[in-house]
C-alpha atoms as a printed R data frame, in Angstrom:
    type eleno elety resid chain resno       x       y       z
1   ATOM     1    CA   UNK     A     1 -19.282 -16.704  -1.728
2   ATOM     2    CA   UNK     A     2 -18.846 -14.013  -4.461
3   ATOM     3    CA   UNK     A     3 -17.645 -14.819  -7.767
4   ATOM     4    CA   UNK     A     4 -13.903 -13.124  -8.667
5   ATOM     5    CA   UNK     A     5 -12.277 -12.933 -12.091
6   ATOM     6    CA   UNK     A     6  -8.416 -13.251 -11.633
7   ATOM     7    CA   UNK     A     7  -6.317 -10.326 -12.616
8   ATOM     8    CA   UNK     A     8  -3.128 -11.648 -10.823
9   ATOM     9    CA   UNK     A     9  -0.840  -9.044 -13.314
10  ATOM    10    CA   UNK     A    10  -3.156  -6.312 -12.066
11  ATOM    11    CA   UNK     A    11  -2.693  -7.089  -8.301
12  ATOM    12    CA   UNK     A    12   1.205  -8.086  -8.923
13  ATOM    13    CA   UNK     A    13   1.656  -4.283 -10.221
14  ATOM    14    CA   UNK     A    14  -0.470  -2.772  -7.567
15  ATOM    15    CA   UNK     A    15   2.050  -4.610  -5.097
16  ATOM    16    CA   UNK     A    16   5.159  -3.526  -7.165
17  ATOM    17    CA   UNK     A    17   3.806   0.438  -6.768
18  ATOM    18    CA   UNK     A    18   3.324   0.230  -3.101
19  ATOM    19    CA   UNK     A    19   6.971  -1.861  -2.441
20  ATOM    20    CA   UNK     A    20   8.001   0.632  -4.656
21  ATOM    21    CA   UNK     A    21   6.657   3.506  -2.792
22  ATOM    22    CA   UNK     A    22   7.913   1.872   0.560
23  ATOM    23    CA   UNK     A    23  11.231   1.590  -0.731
24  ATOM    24    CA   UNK     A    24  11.567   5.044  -1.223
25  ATOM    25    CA   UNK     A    25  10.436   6.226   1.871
26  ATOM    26    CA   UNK     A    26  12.523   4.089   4.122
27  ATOM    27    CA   UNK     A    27  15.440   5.276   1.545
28  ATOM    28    CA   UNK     A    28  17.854   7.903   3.908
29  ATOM    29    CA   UNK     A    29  17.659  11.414   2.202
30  ATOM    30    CA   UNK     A    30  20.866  11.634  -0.244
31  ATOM    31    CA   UNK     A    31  19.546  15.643  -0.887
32  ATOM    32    CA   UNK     A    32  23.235  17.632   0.599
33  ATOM    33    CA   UNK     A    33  25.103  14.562  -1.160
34  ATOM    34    CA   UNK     A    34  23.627  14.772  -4.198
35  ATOM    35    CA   UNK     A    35  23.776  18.596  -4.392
36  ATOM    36    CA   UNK     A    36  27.647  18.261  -3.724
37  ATOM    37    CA   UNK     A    37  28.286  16.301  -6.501
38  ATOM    38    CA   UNK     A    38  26.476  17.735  -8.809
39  ATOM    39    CA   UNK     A    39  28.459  21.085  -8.085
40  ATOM    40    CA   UNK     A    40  31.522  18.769  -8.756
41  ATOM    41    CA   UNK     A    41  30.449  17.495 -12.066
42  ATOM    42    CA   UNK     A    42  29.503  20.977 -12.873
43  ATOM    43    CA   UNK     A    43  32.730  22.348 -11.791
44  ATOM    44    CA   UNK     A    44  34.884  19.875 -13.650
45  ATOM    45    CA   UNK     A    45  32.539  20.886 -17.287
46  ATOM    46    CA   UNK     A    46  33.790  24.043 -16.285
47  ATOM    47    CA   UNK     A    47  37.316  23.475 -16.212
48  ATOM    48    CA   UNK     A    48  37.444  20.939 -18.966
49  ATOM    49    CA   UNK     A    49  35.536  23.641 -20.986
50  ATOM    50    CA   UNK     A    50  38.345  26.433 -20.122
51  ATOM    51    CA   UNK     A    51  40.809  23.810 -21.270
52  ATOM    52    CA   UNK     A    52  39.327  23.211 -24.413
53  ATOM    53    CA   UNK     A    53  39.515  27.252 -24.857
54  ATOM    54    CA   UNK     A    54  42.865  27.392 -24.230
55  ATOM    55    CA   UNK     A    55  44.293  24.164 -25.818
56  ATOM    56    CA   UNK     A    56  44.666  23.570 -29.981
57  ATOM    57    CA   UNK     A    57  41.376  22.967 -31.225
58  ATOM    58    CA   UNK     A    58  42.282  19.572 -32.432
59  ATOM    59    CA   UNK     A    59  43.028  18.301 -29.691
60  ATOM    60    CA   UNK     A    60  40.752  15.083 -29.569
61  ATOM    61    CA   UNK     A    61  41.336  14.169 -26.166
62  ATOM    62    CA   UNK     A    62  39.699  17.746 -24.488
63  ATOM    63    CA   UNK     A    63  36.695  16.353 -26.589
64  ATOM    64    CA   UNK     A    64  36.521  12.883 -24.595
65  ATOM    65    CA   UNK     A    65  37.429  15.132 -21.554
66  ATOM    66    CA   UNK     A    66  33.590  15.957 -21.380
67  ATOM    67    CA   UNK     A    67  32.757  12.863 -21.015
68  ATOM    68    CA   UNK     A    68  34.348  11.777 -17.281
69  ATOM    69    CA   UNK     A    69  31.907  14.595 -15.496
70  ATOM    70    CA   UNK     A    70  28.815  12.622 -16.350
71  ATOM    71    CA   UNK     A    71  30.267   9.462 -15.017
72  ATOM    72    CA   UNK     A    72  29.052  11.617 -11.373
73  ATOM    73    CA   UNK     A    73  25.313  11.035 -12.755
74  ATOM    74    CA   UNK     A    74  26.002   7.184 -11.440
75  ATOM    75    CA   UNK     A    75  25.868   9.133  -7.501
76  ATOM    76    CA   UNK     A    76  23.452  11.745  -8.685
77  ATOM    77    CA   UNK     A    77  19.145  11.720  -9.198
78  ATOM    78    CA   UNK     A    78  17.272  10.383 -11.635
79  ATOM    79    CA   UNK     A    79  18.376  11.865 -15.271
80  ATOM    80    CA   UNK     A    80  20.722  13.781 -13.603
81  ATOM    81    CA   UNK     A    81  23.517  12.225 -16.230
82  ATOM    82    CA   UNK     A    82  20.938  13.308 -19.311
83  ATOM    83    CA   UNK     A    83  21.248  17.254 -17.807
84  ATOM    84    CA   UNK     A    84  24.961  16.607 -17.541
85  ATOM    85    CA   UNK     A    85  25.553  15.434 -21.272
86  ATOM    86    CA   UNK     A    86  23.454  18.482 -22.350
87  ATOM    87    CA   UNK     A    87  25.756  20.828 -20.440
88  ATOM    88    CA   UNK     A    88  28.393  19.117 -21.723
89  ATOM    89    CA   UNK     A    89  27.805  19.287 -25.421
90  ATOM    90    CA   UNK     A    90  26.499  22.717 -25.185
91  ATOM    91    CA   UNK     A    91  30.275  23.201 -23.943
92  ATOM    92    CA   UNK     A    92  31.727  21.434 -26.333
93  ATOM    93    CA   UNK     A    93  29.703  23.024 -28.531
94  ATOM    94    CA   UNK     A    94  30.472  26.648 -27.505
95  ATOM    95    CA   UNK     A    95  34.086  25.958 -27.362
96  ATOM    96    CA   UNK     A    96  34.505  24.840 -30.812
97  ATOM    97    CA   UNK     A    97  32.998  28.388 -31.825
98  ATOM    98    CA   UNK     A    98  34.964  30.247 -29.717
99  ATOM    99    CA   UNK     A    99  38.439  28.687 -30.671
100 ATOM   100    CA   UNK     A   100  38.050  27.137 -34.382
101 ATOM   101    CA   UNK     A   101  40.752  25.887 -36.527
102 ATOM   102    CA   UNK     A   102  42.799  28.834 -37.811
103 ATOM   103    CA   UNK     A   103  42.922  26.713 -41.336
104 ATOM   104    CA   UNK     A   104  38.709  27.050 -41.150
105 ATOM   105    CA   UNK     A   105  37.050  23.660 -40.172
106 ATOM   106    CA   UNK     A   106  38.132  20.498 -41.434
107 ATOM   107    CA   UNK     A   107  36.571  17.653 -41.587
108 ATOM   108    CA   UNK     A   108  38.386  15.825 -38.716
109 ATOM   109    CA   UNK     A   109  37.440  18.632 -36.442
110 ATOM   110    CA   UNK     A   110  33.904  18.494 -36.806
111 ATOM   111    CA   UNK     A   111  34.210  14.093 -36.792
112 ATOM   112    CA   UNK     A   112  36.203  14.307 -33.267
113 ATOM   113    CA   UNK     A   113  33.095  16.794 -31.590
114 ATOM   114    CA   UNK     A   114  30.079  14.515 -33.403
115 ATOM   115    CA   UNK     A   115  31.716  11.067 -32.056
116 ATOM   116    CA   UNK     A   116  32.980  13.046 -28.614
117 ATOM   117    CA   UNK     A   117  29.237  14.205 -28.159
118 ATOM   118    CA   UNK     A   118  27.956  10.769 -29.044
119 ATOM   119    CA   UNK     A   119  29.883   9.329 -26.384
120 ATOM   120    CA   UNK     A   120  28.366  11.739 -24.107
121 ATOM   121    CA   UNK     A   121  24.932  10.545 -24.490
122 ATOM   122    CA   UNK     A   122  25.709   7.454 -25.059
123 ATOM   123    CA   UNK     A   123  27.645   7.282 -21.351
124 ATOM   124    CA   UNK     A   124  24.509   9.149 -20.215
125 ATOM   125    CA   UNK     A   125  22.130   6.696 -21.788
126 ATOM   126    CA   UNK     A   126  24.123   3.377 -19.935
127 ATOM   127    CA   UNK     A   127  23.898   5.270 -16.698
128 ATOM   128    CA   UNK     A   128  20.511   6.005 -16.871
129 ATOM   129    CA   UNK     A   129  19.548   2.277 -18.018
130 ATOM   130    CA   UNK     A   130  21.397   1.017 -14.931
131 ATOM   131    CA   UNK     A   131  19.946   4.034 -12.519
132 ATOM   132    CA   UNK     A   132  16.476   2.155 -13.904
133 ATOM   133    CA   UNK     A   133  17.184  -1.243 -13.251
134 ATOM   134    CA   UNK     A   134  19.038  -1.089  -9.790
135 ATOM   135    CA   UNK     A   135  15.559   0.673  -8.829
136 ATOM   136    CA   UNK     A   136  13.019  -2.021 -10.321
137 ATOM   137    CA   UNK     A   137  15.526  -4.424  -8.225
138 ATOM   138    CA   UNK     A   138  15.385  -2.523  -5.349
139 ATOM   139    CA   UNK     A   139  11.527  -2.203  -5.565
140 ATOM   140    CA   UNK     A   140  11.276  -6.557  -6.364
141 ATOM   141    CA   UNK     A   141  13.254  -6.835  -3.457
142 ATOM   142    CA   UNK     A   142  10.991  -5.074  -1.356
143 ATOM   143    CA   UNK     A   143   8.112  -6.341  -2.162
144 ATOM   144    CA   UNK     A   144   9.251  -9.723  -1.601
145 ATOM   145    CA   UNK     A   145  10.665  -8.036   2.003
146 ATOM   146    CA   UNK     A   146   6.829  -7.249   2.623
147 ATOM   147    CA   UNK     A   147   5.669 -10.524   1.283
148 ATOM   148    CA   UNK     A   148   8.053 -12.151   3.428
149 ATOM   149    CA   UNK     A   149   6.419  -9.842   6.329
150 ATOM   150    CA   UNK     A   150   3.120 -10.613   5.459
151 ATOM   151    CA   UNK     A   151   3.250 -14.413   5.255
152 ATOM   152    CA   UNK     A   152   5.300 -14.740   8.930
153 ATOM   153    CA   UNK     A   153   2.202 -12.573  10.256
154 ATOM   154    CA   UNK     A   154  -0.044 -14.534   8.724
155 ATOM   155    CA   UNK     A   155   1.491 -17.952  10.528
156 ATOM   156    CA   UNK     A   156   2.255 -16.325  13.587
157 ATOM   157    CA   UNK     A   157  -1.975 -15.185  13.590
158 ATOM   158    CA   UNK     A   158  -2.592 -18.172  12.212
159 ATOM   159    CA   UNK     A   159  -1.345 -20.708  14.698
160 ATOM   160    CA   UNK     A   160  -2.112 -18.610  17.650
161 ATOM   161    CA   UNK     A   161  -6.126 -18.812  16.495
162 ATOM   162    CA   UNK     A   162  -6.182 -22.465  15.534
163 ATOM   163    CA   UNK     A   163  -4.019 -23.068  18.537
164 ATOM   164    CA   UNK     A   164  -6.845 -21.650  20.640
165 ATOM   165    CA   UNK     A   165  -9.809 -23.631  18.795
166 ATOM   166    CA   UNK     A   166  -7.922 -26.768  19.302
167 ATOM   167    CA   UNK     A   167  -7.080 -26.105  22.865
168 ATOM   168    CA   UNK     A   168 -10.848 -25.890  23.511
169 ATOM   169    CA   UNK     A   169 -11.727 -28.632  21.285
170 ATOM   170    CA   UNK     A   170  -9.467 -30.967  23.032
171 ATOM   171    CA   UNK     A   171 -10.177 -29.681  26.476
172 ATOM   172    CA   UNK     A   172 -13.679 -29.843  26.275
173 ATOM   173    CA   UNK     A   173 -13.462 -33.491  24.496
174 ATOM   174    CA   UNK     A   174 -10.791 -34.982  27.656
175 ATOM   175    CA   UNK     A   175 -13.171 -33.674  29.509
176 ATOM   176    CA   UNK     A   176 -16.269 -35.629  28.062
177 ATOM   177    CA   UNK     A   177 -14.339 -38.988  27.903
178 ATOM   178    CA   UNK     A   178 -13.532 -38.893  31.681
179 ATOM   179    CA   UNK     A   179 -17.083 -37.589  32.645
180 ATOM   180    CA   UNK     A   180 -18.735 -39.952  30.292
181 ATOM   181    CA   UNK     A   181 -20.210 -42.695  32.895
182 ATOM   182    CA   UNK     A   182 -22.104 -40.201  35.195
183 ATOM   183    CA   UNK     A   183 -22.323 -37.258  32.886
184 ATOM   184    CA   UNK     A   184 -25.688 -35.561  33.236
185 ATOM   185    CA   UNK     A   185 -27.378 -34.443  29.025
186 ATOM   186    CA   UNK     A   186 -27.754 -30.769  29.845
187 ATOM   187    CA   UNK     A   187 -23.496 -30.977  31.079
188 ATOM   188    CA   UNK     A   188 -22.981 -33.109  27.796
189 ATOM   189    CA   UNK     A   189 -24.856 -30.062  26.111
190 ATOM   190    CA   UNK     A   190 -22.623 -27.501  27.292
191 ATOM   191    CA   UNK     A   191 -19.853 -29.033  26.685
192 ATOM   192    CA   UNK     A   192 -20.677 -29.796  22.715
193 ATOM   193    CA   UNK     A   193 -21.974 -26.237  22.532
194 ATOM   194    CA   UNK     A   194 -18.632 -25.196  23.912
195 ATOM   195    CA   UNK     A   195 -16.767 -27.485  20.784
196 ATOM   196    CA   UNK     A   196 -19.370 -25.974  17.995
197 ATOM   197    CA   UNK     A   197 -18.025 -22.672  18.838
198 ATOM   198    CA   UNK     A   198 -14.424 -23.719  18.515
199 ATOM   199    CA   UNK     A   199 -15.219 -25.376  15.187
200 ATOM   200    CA   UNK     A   200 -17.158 -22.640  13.740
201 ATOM   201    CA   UNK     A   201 -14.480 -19.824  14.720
202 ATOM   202    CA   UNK     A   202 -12.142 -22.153  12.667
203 ATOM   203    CA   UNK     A   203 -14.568 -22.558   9.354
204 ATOM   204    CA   UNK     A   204 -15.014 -18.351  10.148
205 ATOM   205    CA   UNK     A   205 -11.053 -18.094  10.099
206 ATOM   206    CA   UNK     A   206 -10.562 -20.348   7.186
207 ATOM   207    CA   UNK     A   207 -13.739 -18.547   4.924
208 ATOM   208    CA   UNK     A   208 -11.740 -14.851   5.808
209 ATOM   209    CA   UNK     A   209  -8.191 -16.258   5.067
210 ATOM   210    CA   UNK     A   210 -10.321 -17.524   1.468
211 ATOM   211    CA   UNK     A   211 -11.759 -14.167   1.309
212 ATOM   212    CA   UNK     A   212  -8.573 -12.229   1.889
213 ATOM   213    CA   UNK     A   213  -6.682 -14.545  -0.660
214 ATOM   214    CA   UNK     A   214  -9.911 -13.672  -3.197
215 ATOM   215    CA   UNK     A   215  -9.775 -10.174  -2.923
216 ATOM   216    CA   UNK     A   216  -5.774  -9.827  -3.430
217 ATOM   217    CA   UNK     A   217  -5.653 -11.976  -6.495
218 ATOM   218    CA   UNK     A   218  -9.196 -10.388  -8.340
219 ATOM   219    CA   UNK     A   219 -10.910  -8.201  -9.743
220 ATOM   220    CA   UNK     A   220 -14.190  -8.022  -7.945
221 ATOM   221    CA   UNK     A   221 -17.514  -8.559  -9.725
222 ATOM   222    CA   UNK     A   222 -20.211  -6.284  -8.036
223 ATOM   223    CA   UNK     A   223 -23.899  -5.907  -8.519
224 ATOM   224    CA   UNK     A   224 -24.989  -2.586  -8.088
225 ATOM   225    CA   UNK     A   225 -28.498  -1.610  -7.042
226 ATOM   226    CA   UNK     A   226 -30.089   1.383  -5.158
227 ATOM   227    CA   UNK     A   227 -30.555   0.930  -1.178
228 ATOM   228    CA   UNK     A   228 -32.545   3.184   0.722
229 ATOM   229    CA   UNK     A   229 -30.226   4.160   3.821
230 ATOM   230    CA   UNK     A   230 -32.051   3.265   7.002
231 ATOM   231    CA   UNK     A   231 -33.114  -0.386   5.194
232 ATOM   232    CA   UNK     A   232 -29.177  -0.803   4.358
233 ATOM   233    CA   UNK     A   233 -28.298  -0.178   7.741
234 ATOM   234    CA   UNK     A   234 -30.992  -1.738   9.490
235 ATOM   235    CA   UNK     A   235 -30.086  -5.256   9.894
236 ATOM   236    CA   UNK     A   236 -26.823  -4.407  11.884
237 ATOM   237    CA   UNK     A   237 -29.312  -3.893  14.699
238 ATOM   238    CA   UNK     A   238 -30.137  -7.332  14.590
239 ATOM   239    CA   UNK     A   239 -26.527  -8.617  13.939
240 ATOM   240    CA   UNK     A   240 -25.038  -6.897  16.651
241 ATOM   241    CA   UNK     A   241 -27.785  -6.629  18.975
242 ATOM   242    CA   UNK     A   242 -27.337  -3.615  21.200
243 ATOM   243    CA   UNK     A   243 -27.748  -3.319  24.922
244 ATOM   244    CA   UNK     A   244 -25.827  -3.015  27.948
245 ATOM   245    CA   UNK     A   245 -22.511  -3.976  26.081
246 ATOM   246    CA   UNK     A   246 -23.254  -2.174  23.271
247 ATOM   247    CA   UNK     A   247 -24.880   1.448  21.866
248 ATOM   248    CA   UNK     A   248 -25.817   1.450  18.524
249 ATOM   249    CA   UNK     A   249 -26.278   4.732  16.756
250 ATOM   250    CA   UNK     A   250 -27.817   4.494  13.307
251 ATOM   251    CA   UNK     A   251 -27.996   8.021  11.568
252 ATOM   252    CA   UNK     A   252 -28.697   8.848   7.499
253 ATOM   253    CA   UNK     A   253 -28.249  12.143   5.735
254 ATOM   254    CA   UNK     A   254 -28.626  10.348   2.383
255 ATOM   255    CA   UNK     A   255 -31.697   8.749   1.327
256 ATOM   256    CA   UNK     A   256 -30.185   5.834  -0.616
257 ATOM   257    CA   UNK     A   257 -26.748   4.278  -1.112
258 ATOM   258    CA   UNK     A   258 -25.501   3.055  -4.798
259 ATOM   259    CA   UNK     A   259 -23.869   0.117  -4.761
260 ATOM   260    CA   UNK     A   260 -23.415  -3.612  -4.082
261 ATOM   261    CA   UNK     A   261 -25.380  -4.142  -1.378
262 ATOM   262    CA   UNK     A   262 -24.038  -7.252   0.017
263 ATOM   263    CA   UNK     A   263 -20.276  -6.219  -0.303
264 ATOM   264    CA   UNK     A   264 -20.931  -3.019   1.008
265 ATOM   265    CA   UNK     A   265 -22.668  -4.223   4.112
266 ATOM   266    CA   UNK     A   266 -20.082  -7.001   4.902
267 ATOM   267    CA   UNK     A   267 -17.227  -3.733   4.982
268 ATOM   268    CA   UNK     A   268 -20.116  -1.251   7.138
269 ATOM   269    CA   UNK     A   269 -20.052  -5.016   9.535
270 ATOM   270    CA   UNK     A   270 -16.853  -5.567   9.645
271 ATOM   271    CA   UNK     A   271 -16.073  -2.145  10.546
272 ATOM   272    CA   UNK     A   272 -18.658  -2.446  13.260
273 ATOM   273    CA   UNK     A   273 -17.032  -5.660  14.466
274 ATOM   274    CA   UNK     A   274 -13.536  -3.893  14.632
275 ATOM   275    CA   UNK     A   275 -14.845  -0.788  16.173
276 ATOM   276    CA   UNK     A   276 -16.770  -3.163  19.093
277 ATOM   277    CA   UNK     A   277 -13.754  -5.554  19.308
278 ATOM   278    CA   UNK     A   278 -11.395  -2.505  20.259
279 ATOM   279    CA   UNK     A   279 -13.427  -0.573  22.662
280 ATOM   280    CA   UNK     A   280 -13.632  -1.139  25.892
281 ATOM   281    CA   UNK     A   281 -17.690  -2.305  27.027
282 ATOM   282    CA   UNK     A   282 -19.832   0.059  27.078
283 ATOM   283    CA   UNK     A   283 -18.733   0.303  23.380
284 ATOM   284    CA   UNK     A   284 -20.124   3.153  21.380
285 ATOM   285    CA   UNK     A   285 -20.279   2.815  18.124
286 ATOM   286    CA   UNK     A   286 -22.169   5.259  15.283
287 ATOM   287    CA   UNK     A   287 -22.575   4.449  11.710
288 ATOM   288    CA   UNK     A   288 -23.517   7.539   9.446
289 ATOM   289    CA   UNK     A   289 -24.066   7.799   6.169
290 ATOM   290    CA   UNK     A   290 -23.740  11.534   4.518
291 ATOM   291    CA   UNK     A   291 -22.413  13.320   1.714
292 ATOM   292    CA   UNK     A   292 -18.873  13.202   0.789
293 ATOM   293    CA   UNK     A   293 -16.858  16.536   0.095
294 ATOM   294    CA   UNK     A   294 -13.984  14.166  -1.718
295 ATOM   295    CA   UNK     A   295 -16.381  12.333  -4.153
296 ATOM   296    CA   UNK     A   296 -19.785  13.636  -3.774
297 ATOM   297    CA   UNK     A   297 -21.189  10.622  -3.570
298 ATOM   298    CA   UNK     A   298 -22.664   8.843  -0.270
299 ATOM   299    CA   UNK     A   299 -20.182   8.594   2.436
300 ATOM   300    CA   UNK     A   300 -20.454   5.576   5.099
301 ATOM   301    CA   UNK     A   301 -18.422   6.431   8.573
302 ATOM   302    CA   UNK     A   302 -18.170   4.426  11.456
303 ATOM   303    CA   UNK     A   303 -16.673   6.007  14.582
304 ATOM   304    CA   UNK     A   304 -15.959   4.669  17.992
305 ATOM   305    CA   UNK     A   305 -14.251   5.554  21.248
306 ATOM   306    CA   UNK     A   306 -12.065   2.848  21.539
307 ATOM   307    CA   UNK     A   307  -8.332   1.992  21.837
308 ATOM   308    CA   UNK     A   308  -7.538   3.893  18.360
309 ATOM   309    CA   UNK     A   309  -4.160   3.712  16.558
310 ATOM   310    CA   UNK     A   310  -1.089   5.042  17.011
311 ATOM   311    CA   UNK     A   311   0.057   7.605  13.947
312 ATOM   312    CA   UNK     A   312   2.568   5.640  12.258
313 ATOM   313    CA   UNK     A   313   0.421   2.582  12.207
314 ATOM   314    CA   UNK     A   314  -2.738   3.940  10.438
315 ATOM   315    CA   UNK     A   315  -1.875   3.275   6.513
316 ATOM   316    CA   UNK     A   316  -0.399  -0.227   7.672
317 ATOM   317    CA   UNK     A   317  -3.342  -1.376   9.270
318 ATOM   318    CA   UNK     A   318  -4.998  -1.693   5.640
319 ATOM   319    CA   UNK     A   319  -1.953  -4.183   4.945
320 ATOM   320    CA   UNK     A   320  -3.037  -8.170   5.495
321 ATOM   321    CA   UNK     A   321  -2.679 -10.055   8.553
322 ATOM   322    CA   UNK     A   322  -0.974  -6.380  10.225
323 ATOM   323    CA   UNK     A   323  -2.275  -5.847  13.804
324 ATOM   324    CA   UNK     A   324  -1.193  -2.457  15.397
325 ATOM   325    CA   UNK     A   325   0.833  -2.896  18.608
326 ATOM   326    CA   UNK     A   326  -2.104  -1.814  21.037
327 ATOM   327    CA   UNK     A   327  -4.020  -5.262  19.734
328 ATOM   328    CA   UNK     A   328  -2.065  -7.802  21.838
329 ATOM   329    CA   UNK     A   329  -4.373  -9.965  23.615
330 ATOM   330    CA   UNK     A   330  -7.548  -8.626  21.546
331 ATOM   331    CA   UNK     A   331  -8.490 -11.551  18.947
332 ATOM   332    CA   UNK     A   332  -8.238 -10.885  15.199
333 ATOM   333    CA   UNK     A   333  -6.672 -12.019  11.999
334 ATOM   334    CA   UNK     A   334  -5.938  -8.852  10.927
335 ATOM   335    CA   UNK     A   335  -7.686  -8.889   7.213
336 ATOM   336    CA   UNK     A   336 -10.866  -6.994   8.252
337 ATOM   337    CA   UNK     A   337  -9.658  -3.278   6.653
338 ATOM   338    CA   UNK     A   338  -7.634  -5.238   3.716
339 ATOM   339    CA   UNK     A   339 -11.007  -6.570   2.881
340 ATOM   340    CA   UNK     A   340 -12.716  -3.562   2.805
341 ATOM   341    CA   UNK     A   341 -10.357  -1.373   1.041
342 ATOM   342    CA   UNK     A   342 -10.895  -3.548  -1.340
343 ATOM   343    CA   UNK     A   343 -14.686  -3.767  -1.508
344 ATOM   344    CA   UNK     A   344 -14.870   0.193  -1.514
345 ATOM   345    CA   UNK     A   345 -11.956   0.360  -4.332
346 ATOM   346    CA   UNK     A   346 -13.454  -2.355  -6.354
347 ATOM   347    CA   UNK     A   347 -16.758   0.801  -6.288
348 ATOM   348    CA   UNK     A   348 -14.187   3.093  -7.418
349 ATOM   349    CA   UNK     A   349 -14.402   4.690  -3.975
350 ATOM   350    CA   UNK     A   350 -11.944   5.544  -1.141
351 ATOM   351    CA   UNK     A   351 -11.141   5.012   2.478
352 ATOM   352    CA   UNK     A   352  -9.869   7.195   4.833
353 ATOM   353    CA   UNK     A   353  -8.926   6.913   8.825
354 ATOM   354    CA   UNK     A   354  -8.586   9.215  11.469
355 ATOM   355    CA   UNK     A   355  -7.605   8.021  15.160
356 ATOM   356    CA   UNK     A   356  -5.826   8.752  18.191
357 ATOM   357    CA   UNK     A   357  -4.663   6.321  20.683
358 ATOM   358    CA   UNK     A   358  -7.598   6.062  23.435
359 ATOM   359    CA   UNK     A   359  -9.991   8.249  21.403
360 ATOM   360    CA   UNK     A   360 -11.286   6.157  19.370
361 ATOM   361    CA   UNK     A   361 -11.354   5.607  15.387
362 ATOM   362    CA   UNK     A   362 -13.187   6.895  12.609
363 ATOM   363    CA   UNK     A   363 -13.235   5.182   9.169
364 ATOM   364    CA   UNK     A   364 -14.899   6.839   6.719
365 ATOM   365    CA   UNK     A   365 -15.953   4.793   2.949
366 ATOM   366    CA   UNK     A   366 -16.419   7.780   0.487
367 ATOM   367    CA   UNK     A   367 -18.549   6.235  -2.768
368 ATOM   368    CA   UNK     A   368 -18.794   7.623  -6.046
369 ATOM   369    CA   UNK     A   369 -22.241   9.453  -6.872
370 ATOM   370    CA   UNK     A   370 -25.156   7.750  -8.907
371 ATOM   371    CA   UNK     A   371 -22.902   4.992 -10.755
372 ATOM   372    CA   UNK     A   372 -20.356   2.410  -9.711
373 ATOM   373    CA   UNK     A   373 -17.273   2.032 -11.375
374 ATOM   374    CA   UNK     A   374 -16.753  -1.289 -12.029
């Protein structure tokens, strides 16, 4: 297994950004309310500031009047109280020009705006502060929602797979212990065979879960090197083995790939895996590798006619341990496109789906030209 060098502030901020970013989105729309108030809070400057025309110019507490419509920034968008104190001082301001002290301008008059504008900003500032932590809460609290989410996925896929190994393990080992005085070798053969393959889909489930773990918690170290295409993607011919269950397609429009050969090959496999899992035999799969018009660099793709993914599932299947809804029944952990988002990041690349349910999926890896960005 690769070696990783921790960067668990790195990852934790990653996380943060994308709770973050789901936060907001689920958030309702607050655009007509927010619009109404602000026409309040402007409305009120605008009557405190024909007041303050009007009224003695001494009068201290038309100067703390301008104060109460930024209180409405609490309601209103970000620095939406910072707009308000400007408007409000430039009010303030204005006023005192338009109605000064008949006696010229004393010294009281000009303390009264200076410590009536300070509280402006100052109300502004305290409103902004808690605008910006109420929204680092709200994003903590849902990323621990998702981590919540993704750690009851995780046992729920977890104990269904071991659940199965075990079933098979124990099944097959009754069934030896009863059978054992007449049991013919090629029978007892079988049946072992049958209890290898339980045990090694465990150690493969327990080297992912490690791998997934790995990958969300490090920095990947790669080891780039220059592939020549049709040697890169040879060797899935012998991994997968095509024939009646399965048509291979192997096309390259590039003549070498840049990268880490052995990470990039386990995401091109696992993709392969995924896109032979979810189709229905005869599965068709093709893996091409071209140029890419977002990087201009080598782009891997690997397209099938499966089951495909509904709309509002395709950026959450990149999420660990998520299975879309069309899955049920079809075994997985649900780490394979975690894993290689993170291999293809970790080149300073990108990934990109595009599916429809029951027309299949293509997920494209678009690489970075010449160098890898480590």
């Amino acid at each position: 297994m690769r070696a990783f060098v921790r960067r668990a502030g790195a990852a934790g901020q990653d996380g943060s950004e994308r709770a973050s970013g789901r936060a907001s989105r689920a958030a309702p729309s607050r655009g007509p309310r927010r619009l109404w108030l602000h026409a309040v809070a402007y409305s009120l400057i605008l009557c405190i500031f024909a007041a303050d025309v009007v009224t003695p110019p001494d009068n201290v507490s038309i100067c703390f009047a301008y104060t109460v419509p930024i209180l409405l920034g609490v309601y209103t968008g970000p620095r939406s109280a910072f707009g308000l104190a400007l408007a409000t001082t430039a009010s303030s301001l204005l006023g005192s020009f338009i109605r000064p002290p008949s006696g010229g301008i004393a010294l009281s008059f000009v303390a009264n705006r200076l410590i009536a504008t300070a509280a402006q900003w100052l109300v502004a500032f305290l409103i902004e502060q808690r605008r910006r932590g109420r929204a680092i809460v709200q994003a903590h609290l849902a990323e621990e929602r998702a981590k919540a989410e993704t750690g009851q996925r995780f046992v729920r896929i977890l104990s269904h797979e071991i659940a199965s190994a075990l079933t098979a393990i124990g099944g097959q080992s009754s069934r030896l212990a009863k059978l054992a005085p007449g049991i013919e070798p090629a029978e007892i053969v079988a049946r072992t065979d049958k209890i290898g393959q339980a045990v090694a889909r465990l150690d493969a489930l327990v080297g992912r879960i490690q791998l997934a773990a790995e990958v969300d918690g490090g920095e990947i170290a790669l080891v780039p090197e220059h592939t020549p295409c049709m040697e890169f993607l040879r060797p899935l011919l012998t991994e997968y083995e095509p024939g009646p269950e399965l048509a291979l397609t192997l096309l390259c429009g590039e003549e070498t790939i840049c990268g880490d050969r052995g990470l990039l090959y386990q995401a091109v496999s696992n993709l392969v895996s995924n896109a032979v899992r979810y189709s229905h035999a005869p599965a068709a799969v093709t893996v091409s590798v071209d140029r890419s018009d977002l990087t201009d660099g080598p782009m891997i793709t690997v397209s099938d006619c499966g089951i495909g993914i509904d709309a509002d599932e395709v950026e959450r299947v990149f999420e660990p341990y998520y299975r879309a809804r069309n899955s049920t029944g079809i075994r997985g952990l649900g780490v394979g496109l975690h894993i290689v988002r993170h291999f293809v990041e970790a080149h300073g690349g990108e990934i990109r789906i595009a599916s429809r349910p029951g027309q299949g999926t293509r997920v494209s890896l678009h690489l970075p030209p010449e160098k890898v960005a480590a």
